[in-house]
C-alpha positions in Angstrom: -28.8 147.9 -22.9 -27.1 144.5 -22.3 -28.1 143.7 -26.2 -26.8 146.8 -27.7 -23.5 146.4 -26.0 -23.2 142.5 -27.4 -23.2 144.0 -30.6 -21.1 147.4 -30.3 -19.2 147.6 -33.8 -15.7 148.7 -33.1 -14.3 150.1 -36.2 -10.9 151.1 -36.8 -8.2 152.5 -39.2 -4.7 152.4 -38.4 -2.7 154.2 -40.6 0.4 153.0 -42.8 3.1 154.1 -45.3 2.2 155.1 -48.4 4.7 155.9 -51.3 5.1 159.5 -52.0 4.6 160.6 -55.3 6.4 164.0 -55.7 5.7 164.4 -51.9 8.4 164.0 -49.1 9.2 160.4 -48.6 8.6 158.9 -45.3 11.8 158.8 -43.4 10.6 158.5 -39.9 13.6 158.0 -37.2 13.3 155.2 -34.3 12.5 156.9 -30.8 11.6 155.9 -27.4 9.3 158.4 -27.1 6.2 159.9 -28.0 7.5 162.4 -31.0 8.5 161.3 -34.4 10.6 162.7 -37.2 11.5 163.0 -40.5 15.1 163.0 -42.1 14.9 165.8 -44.8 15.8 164.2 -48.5 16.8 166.6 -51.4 13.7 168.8 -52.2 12.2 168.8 -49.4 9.4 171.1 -48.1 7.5 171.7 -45.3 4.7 171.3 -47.7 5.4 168.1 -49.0 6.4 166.9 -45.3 2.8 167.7 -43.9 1.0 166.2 -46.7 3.2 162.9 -46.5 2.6 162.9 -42.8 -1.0 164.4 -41.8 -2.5 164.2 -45.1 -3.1 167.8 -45.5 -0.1 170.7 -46.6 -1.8 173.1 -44.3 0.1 171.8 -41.2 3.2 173.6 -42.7 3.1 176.1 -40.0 2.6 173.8 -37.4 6.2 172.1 -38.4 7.8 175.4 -39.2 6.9 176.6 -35.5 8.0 173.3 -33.7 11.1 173.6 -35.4 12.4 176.8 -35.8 12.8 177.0 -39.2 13.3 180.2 -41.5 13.0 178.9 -45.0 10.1 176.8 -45.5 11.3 175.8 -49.3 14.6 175.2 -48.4 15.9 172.5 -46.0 19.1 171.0 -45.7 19.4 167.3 -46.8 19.9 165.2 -43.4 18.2 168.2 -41.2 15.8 166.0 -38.7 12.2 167.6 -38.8 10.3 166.9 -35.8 6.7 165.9 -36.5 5.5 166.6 -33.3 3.1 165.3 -31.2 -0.3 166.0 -32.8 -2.9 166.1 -30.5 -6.8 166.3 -32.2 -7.9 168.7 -29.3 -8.8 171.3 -29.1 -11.9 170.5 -31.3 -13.7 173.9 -33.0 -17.3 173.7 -33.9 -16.7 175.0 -37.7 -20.5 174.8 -38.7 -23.8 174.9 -36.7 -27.3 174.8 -37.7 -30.5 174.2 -35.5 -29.9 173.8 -31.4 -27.3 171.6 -30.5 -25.5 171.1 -26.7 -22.3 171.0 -25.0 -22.4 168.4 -22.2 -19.3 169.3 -19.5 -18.7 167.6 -16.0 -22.8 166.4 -16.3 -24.0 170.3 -17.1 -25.7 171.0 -20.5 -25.3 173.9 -22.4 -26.3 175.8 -25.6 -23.5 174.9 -28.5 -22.4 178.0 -30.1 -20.6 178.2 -33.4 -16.9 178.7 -32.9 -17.2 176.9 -29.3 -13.8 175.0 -27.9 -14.1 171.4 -27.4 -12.6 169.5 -25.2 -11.1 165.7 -24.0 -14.2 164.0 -23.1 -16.8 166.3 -23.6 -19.8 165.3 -25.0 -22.3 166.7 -27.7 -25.8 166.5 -28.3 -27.9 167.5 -31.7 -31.8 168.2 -31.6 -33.9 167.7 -34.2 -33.2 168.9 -38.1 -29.7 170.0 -36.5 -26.2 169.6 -37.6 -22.5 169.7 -36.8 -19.3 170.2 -37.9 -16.4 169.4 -36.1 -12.8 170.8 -37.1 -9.9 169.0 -34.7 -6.5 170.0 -34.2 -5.3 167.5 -36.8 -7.4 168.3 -39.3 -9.7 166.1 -39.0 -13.6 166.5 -39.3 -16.6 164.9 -37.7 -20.3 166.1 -39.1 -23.3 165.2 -36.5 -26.7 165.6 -38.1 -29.9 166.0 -36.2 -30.6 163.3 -33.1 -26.7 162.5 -32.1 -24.9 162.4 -29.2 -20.8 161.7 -29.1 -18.5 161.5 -26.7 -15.1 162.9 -27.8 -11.6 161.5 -26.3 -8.2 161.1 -27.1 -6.0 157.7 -26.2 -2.4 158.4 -24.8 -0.8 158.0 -28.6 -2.9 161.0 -29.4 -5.3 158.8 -31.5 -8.7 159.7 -31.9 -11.9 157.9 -30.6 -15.3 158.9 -31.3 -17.7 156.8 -28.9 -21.1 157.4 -30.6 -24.0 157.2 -28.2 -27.3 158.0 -30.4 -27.5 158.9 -33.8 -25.4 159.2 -36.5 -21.8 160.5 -37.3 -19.9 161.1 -40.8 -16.1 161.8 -39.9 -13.1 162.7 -42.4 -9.7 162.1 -41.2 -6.2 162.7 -43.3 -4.4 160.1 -44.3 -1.8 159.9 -41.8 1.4 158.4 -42.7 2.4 158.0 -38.5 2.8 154.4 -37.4 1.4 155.1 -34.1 -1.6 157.0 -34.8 -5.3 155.6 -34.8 -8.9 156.6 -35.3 -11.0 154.3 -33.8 -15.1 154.6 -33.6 -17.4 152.6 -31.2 -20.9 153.5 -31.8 -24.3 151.6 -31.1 -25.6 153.4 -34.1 -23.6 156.0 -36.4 -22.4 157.1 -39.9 -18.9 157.2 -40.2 -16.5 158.7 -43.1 -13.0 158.4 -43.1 -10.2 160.6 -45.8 -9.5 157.4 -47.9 -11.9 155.0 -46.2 -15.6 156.2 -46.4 -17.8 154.0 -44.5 -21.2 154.3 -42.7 -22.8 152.3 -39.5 -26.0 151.9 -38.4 -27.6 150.1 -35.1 -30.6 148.6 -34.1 -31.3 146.5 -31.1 -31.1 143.4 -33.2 -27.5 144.0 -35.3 -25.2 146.4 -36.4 -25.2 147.5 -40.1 -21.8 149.3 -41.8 -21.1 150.0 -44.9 -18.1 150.9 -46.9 -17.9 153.3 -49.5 -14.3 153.7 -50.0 -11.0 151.9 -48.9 -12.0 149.1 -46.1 -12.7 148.6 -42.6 -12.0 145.9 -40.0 -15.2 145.3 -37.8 -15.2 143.3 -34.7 -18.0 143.3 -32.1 -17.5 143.9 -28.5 -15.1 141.9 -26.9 -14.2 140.0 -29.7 -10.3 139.6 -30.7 -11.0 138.6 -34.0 -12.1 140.9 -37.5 -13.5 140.6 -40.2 -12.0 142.7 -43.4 -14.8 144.8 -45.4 -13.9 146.0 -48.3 -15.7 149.2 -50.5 -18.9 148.0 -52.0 -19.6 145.9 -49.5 -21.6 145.9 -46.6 -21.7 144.1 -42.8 -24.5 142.8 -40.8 -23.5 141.9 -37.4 -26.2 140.1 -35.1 -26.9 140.5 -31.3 -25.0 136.5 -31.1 -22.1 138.0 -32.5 -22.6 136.6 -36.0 -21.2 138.8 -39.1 -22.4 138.3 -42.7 -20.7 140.6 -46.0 -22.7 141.5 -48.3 -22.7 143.2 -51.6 -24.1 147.0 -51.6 -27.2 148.7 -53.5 -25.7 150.3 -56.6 -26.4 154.3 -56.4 -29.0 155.9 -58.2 -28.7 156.4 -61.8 -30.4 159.4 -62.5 -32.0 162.3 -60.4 -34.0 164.7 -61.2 -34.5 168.2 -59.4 -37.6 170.5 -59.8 -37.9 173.8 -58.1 -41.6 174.5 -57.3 -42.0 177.8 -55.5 -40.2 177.4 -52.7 -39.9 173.7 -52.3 -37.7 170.9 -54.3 -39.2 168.2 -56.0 -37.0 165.1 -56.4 -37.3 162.0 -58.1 -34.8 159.7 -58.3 -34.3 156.6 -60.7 -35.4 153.6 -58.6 -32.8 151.1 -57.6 -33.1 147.3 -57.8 -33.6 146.2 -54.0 -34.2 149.7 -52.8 -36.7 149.3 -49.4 -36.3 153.7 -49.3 -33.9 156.7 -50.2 -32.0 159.0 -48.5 -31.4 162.2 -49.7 -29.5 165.0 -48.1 -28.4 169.2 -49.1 -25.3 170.8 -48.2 -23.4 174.3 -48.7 -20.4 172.1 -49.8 -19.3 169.2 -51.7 -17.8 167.4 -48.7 -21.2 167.4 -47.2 -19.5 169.3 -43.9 -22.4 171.9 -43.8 -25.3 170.0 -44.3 -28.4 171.6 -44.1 -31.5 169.5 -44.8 -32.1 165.6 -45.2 -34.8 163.3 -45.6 -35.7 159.8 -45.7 -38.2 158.4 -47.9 -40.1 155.0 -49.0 -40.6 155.5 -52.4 -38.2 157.6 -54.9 -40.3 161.0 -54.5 -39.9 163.4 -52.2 -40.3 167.0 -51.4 -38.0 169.2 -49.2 -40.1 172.0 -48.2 -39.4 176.4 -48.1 -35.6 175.7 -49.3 -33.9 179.3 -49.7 -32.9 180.2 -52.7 -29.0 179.1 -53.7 -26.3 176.5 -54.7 -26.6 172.7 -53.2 -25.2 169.7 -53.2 -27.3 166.8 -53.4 -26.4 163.5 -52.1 -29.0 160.6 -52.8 -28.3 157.2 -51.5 -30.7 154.0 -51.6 -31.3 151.8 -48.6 -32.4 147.8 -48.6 -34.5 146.0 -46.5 -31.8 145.6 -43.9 -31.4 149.3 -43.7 -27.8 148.8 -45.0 -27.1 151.8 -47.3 -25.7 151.9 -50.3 -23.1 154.0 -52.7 -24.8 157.5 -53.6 -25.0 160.0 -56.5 -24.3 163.6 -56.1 -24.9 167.0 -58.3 -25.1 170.3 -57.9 -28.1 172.3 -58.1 -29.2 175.7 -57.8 -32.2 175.9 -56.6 -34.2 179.2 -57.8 -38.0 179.4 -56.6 -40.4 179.2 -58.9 -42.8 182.0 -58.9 -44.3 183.3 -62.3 -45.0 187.2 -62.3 -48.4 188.1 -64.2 -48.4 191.9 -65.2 -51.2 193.5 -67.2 -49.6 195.1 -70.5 -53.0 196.7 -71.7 -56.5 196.0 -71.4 -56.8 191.9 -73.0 -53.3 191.4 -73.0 -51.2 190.2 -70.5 -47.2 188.9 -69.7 -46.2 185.8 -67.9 -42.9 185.7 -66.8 -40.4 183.2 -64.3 -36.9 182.1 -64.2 -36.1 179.0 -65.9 -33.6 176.4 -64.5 -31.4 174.3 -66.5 -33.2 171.3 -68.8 -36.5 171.4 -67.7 -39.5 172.5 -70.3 -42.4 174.4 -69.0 -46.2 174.8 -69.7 -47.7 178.0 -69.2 -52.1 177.2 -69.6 -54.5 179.1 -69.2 -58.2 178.4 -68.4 -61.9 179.9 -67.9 -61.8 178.2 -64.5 -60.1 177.1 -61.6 -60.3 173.4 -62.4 -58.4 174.1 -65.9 -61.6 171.5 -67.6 -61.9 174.6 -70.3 -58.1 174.9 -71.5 -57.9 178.4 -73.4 -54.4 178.6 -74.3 -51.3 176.3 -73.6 -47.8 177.6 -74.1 -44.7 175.0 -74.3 -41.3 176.4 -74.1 -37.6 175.3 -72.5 -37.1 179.0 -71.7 -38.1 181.6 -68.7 -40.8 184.1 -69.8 -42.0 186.8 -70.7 -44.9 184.6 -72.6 -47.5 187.5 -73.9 -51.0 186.6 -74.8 -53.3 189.0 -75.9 -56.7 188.8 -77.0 -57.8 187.5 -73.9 -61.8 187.2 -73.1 -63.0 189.7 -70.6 -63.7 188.3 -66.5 -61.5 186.1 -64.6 -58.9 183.8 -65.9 -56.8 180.8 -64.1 -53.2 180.1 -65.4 -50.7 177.5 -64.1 -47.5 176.9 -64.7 -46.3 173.6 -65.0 -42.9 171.5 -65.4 -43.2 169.2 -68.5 -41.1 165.7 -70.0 -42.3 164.4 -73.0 -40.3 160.9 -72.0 -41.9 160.5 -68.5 -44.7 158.7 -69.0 -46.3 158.2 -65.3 -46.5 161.9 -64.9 -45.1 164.0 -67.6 -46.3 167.6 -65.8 -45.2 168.9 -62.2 -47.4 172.1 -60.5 -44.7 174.5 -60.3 -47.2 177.5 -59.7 -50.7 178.9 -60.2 -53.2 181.9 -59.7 -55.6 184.0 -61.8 -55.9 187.7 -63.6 -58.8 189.8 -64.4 -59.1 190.8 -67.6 -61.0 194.0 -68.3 -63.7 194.4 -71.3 -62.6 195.9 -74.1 
């Protein structure tokens, strides 16, 4: 334990001005206190107000309410809008999949979707399980499977996420309040930020984080000094304290998706210094409802009875370090392949399956199971029905097979199989 706290990675983001493009311009008043505000310039809107200050427009309401006011699209030039003091709690678990707990006062509970989260609770993930967090602020935090947080706010209503196992991804707005700060502390963890998108990982040995987007400041424990990573780079921090910046794996250039019955079938194109691949599915192209993931050595890999719908696919490649690098997404639906054999009279028969975009098929059929004596062979970039007729009387084996004429390690892919009877004439 004394290692792994050496070599805690304390990363954080403190958020500045940033010009306004059509937006309100930031016009925040001095104050002793806590609360902040904003002197209203001509053309003004609570819109444009909460997406200067909290990133998002949708805190409109929270502005109207704190200050009383009627009109929403029409404020008077030198009114004073008080921003408030935005607290991130209460948290709201917005997406749950798998068995996950709430950990309260040292008693563990079931998680349930919708659940209230509070001040220095802390949460748990099982295996193939994930999270999504929703805060008061907007902001997000997405646990996958074998993480445990600890949740807490500082007194300027900043955010810290002290990451205890696992993994995290957060997004956070891009505030535009001097005095607010989203800090993360984590032995291991993957963390995303609205505007800086980074990831970290821990062993017992170092600390690994990698930035996507924007840039981060990392400093290990205890240390006063920082080091300034910027996106498409990477840091390797050592149990001593040592910190090294390195250049990130490029993401991968092409992948290619294959539904075979149930399962997907993806190959990606290998990357230069690639030691494995990551690959991960979600309901949504922020990756907040994540529902599979897998880690692999090589660039194959099959995810395994995937129901039927729209995904998003996120595939990044790892190096030997286990430093990950920028990733490539697309969107998918995923369709199981399943070809439907009907009898249409007594030697001829119909094939037929749903066809997913740019792949060609092969529909073959053989006099036995091992497919040595190749009867007929049909290529074609569409769905069925294929009809052959004339068959031979007895029992005949037919597969159905994804084909590429440009891959040449292996230009067919199973997708599904089975036999007919035919009856004598």
């Amino acid at each position: 334990m004394d290692c792994i706290a050496r070599s805690v990675l304390t990363l954080a983001m403190s958020v500045g001005v940033l010009a306004g493009m059509v937006h309100a311009q930031p016009s925040t008043e001095p104050s002793d206190s806590a609360t902040l505000y904003h002197k209203v310039l001509p053309g003004d809107t609570l819109w444009g107000i909460s997406e200067t200050y909290f990133g998002e427009s949708s805190s409109w309401p929270l502005l109207q309410d704190i200050n009383a006011v009627d009109e929403p699209r029409h404020l008077q030039p030198g009114q004073m809008i008080d921003l408030g003091e935005v607290d991130p709690f209460p948290v709201t678990v917005a997406h749950l999949s798998g068995e996950a707990w709430l950990i309260r006062e040292g008693e563990a509970d079931p998680l349930v979707h919708g659940q209230t989260i509070h001040n220095g609770d802390t949460l748990e993930t099982g295996g193939n399980a994930f999270v999504t967090l929703m805060m008061n602020d907007a902001s997000r935090v997405v646990l996958p499977s074998k993480s445990r947080v600890t949740l807490a706010s500082d007194d300027e209503n900043g955010l810290s996420v002290q990451l205890l196992e696992g993994e995290v991804e957060s997004l956070v707005p891009k505030r535009r309040l001097p005095r607010q700060r989203f800090e993360v502390t984590t032995p291991l963890g993957v963390i995303g930020v609205r505007g800086t998108h980074f990831r970290v990982n821990h062993t017992p040995s170092r600390s690994l984080g990698s930035v996507l987007e924007g840039r981060i400041n990392s400093s290990t424990q205890g240390s006063a000094s920082a080091r300034l990573v910027d996106a498409g780079q990477g840091v390797l921090i050592d149990a001593q304290g040592g910190q090294n910046v390195v250049d990130l794996l490029e993401a991968p250039q092409r992948l290619d998706i294959v539904s075979q019955r149930k399962d997907l079938l993806l190959e990606l194109a290998s990357v230069d210094g690639a030691a494995s691949y990551r690959v991960q599915l979600s309901q949504d192209p922020g990756f907040l409802t994540i529902s599979r993931e897998a880690y692999v050595a090589d660039d194959e890999l099959r995810l395994v009875d995937v129901d039927e719908g729209f995904y998003h696919v996120r595939a990044s490649a790892l190096d030997e370090q286990g430093l990950e690098g920028r990733y490539l997404t697309r969107i998918i639906y995923h369709r199981p392949t399943q070809v439907m054999a009907r009898e249409l009279d007594g030697d001829s028969w119909s094939f037929d399956w749903a066809s997913s975009p740019d792949v060609q098929y092969r529909l073959q059929l053989s006099a036995d199971p091992a497919h040595r004596h190749e009867l007929v062979a049909v290529q074609t970039d569409e769905s069925g029905p294929v009809r052959l007729n004339r068959l031979p009387a007895g029992t005949l084996y037919w597969k159905l097979e994804s084909w590429r004429e440009d891959d040449d390690v292996e230009p067919t892919r199973l997708l599904d199989s089975g036999s007919v009877n035919v009856d004598p004439r």
